[in-house]
C-alpha positions in Angstrom: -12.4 -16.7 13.1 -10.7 -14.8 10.7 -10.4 -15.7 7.3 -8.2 -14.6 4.3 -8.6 -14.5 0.7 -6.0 -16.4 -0.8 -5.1 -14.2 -4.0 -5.4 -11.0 -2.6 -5.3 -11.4 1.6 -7.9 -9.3 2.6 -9.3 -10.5 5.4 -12.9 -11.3 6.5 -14.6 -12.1 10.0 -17.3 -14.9 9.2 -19.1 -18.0 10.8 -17.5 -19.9 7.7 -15.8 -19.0 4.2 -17.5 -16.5 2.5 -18.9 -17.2 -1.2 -17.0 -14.7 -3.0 -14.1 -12.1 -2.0 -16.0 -8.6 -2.8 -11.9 -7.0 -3.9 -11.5 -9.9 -5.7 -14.9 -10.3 -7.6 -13.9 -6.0 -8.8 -12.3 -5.6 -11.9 -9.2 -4.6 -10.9 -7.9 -7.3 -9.4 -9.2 -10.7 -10.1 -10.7 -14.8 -9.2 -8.4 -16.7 -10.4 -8.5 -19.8 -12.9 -8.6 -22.4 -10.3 -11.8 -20.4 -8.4 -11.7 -18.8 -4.8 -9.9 -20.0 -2.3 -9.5 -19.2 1.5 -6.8 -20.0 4.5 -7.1 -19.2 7.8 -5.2 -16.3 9.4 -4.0 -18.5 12.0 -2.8 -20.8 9.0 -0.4 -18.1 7.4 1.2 -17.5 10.6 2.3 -20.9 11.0 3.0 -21.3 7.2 5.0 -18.1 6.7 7.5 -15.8 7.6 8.5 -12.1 6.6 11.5 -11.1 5.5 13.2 -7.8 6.6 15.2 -5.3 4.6 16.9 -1.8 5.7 16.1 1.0 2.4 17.7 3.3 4.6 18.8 4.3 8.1 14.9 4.6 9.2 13.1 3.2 6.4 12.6 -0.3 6.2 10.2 -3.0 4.0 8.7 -6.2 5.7 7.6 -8.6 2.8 6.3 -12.4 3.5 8.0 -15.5 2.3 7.5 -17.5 0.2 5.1 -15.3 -1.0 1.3 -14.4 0.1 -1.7 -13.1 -2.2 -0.4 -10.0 -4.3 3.2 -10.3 -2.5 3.5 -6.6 -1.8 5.8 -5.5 0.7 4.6 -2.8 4.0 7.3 -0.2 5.1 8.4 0.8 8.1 8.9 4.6 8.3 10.9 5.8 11.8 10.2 9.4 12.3 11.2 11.1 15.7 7.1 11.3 16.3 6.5 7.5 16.3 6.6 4.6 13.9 4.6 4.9 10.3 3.8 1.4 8.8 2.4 2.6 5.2 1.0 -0.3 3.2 0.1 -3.6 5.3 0.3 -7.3 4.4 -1.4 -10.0 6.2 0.9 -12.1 7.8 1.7 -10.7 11.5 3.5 -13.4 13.1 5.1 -13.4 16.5 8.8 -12.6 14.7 6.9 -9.3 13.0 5.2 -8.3 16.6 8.8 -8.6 18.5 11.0 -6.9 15.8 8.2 -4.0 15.8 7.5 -3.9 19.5 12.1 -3.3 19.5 11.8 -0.7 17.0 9.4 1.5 19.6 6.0 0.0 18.2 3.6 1.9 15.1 2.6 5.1 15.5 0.3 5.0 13.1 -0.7 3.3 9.9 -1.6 4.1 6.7 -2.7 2.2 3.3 -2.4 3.3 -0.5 -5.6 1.6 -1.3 -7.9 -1.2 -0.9 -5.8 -4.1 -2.2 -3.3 -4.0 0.5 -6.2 -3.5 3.6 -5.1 -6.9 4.3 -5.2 -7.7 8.0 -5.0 -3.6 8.8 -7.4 -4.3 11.8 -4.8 -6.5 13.2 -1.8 -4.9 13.1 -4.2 -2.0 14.2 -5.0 -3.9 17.6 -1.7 -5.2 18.3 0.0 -2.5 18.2 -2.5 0.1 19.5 -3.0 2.3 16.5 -5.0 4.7 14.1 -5.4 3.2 10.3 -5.6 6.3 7.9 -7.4 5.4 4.8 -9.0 7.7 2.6 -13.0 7.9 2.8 -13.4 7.4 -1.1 -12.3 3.9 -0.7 -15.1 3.4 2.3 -16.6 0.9 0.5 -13.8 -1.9 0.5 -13.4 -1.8 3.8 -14.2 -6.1 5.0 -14.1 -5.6 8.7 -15.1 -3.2 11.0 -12.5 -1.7 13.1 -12.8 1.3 15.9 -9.1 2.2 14.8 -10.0 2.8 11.3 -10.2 6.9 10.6 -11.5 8.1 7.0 -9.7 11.3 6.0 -11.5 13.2 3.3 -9.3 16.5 1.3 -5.9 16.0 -0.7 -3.8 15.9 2.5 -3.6 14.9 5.5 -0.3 15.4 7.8 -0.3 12.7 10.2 3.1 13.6 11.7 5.0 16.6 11.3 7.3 15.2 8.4 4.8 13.0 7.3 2.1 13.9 4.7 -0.8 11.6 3.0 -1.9 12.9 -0.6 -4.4 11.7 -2.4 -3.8 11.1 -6.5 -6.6 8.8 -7.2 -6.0 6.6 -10.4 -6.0 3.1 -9.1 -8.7 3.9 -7.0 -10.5 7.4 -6.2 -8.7 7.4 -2.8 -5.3 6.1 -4.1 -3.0 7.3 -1.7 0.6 8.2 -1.4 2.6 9.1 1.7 5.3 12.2 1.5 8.2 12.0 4.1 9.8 15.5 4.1 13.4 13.9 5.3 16.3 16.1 3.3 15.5 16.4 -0.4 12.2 14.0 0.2 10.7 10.9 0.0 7.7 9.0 -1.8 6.2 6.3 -0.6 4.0 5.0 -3.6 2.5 2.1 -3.3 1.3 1.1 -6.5 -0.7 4.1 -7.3 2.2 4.5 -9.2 4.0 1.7 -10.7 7.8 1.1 -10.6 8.8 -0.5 -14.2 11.7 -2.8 -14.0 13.8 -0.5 -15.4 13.7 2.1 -12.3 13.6 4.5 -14.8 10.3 5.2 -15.2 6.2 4.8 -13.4 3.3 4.0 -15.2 0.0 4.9 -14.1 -3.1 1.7 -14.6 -6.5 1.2 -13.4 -6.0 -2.5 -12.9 -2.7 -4.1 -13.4 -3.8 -7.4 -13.4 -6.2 -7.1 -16.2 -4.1 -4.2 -18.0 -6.4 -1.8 -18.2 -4.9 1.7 -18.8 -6.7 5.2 -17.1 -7.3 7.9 -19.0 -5.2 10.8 -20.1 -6.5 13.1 -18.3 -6.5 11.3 -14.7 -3.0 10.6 -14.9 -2.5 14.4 -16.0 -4.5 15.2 -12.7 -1.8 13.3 -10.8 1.0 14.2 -11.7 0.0 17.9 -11.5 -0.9 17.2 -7.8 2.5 16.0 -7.3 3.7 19.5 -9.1 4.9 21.2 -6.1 6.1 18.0 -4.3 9.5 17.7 -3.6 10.8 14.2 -3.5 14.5 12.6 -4.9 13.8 8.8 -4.4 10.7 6.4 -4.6 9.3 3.4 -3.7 7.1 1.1 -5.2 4.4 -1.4 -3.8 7.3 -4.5 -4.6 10.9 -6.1 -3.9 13.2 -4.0 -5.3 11.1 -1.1 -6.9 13.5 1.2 -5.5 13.8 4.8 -7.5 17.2 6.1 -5.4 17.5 9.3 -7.6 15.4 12.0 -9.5 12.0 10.5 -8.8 10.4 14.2 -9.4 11.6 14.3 -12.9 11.2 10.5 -13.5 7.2 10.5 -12.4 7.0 13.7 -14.4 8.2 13.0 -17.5 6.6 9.2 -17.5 3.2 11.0 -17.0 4.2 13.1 -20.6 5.0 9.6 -22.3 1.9 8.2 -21.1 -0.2 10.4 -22.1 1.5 10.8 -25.3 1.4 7.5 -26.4 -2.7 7.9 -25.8 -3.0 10.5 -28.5 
């Protein structure tokens, strides 16, 4: 029986409820007031649905409603190769499986870091595919999975407009995904953080609990994204949707942060 956690949705394969969610318990996320609490998977399919949205012509998001554990939102990239889902979230109901089975299935799939593993071995088995996740972040992993594949390295091209890099920050595997379509694309996550201005990122080790990263690792990723072209962004959440000068914006909000650390 599968269970998931209810602030964060990760999802665990146990006789009965586990004592304590191990993503939870870490400091960057967090138990909540009211203690731990778990629902079955089987539960949030009947309880929820997800909601659909077209960014552009082959780039969609899939977020669930009303909303589930950290409420991020999975995207659907279409390349020519195959399908990309990059992030996950754990509701797959049967709407989700029929709307992706008419787009022509997932390809592959690929996660920014451990707080959105979610139900990535699901997804994995129902549509028959690979889950790229970076081998720093090992560790989180809750269930087993043959489809899971560790990448090690700062890139990884898992289709031929389609590249993985790691930045760290969040996590040591904290991943971003690089879609090489006309003047490019980022695919962010929350490794970096849309404000609600869309004018600017920030960079945090755990946005929950607000606590900042150094300097000098958010100097480290931005310099990794250097040679990176990309014109739009977009974030782990509803909305956080950069549509225009992302390069410059992520570049000179990586200056301000670490200028307002001196």
């Amino acid at each position: 029986m599968i269970t998931l956690c209810h602030a964060c949705g990760t999802s665990y394969d146990e006789a009965g409820e586990p004592v304590q969610c191990k993503i939870c318990a870490d400091e960057r996320q967090y138990i909540p007031a009211t203690g731990q609490k778990w629902v079955g998977f089987d539960t949030v399919k009947s309880t929820h649905t997800n909601k659909w949205a077209q960014l552009e012509p082959d780039l969609f998001s899939i977020k669930t409603v009303p909303a589930f554990a950290i409420n991020q939102r999975a995207l659907l990239l279409r390349t020519p190769q195959g399908n990309i889902l990059w992030d996950c979230i754990a509701n797959l109901d049967p709407a989700t499986r029929s709307l992706v089975t008419a787009l022509g299935g997932i390809h592959a799939i690929a996660i920014s870091h451990p707080h959105y593993y979610t139900t990535m071995q699901d997804w994995a088995e129902a549509f028959d595919a690979p889950v790229f996740l970076h081998a720093s972040d090992r560790e989180w992993v809750m269930r087993d999975s043959p489809a899971l594949q560790f990448w090690e390295g700062d890139s990884l091209e898992i289709a031929p407009s389609v590249t993985l890099l790691r930045l760290g920050g969040h996590f040591a595997g904290g991943t971003v995904l690089h879609w090489h379509q006309g003047p490019g694309v980022l695919l962010a996550g929350d490794i970096l953080q849309v404000t609600p201005g869309k004018e600017s990122v920030s960079f945090m080790w755990s946005y929950p609990n607000m606590l900042p990263l150094p300097g000098r690792t958010v100097a480290e990723m931005t310099e990794r994204l250097s040679n990176v072209t990309f014109d739009r962004l977009y974030g782990a959440f509803e909305g956080q949707n950069i549509l225009a000068n992302a390069h410059d914006i992520v570049k000179r909000s990586g200056q301000k942060y670490i200028a307002c650390l001196k």
